[in-house]
C-alpha positions in Angstrom: 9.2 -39.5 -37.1 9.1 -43.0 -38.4 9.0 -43.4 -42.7 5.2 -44.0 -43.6 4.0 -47.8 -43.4 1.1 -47.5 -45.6 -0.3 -50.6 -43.7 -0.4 -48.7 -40.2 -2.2 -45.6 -39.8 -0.1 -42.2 -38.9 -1.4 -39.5 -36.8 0.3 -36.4 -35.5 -0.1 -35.1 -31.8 0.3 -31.8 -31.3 -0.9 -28.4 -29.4 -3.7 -28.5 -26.8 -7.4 -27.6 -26.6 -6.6 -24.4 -24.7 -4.7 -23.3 -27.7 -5.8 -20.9 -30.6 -6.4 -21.9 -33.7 -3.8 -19.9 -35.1 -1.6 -22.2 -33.0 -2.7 -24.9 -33.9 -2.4 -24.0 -37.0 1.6 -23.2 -36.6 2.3 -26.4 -34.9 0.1 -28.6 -37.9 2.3 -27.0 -40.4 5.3 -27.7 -38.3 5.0 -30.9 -38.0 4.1 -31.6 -41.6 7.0 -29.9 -42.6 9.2 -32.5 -40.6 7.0 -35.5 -41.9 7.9 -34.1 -45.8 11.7 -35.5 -44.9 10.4 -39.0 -43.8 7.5 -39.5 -45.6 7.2 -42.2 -48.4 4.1 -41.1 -50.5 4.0 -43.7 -53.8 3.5 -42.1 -57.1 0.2 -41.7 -57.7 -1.2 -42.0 -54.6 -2.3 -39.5 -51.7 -1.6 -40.3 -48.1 -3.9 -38.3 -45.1 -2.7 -37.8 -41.6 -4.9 -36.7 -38.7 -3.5 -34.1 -36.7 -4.9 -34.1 -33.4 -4.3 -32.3 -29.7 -1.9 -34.1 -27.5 -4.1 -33.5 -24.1 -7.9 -34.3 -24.8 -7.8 -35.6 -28.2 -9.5 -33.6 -30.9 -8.8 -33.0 -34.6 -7.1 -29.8 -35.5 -6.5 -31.0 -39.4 -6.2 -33.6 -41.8 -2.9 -33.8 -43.8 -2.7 -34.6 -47.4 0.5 -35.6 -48.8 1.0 -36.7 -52.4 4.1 -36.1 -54.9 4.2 -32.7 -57.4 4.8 -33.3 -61.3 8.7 -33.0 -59.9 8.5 -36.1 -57.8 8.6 -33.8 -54.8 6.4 -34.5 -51.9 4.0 -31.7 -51.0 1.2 -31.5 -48.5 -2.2 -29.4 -47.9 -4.0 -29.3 -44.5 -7.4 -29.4 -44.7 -9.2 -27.8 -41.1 -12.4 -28.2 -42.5 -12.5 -31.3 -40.6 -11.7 -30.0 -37.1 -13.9 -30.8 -34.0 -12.7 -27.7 -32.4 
C-alpha cells in the first residue's frame, strides 16, 4: 500500500459479503497489519480507515491508527460500524 496522504481518503478492500464475520475479521486485521509498515500517522493525531468488502461494497470495520507513548504506530478496529 501507498504511505498515508492525509489529504486523500484511504480505504481498504477486502473479503466478500458471502464471508463470515470471523473472516472478515482475519482479513481486516491482516491488512491493518501491512498498513502499520506504510502508514504515516502524525503525533498527536488519529487517522480512520474504512474497511470494506471487495464484491458489493459494505463496511466490515473502521480502522483507527494513532502512535503509542513509544512513537509506535498501533491500530484498533472498531466493527461497531459494520453494515453487515
Amino acid at each position: 500500500m501507498e504511505e498515508m496522504n492525509l489529504e486523500k481518503e484511504m480505504t481498504v478492500h477486502c473479503g466478500k459479503v458471502t464471508d463470515s464475520m470471523e473472516t472478515l475479521e482475519s482479513l481486516c486485521r491482516e491488512e491493518a497489519e501491512k498498513l502499520l509498515a506504510t502508514l504515516d500517522v502524525p503525533e498527536g493525531r488519529q487517522v480512520e480507515v474504512p474497511f470494506w468488502t471487495k464484491d458489493f461494497p459494505e463496511l466490515i470495520a473502521v480502522g483507527k491508527f494513532s502512535r503509542d507513548k513509544s512513537g509506535k504506530v498501533i491500530y484498533e478496529l472498531d466493527f461497531s460500524q459494520s453494515t453487515l
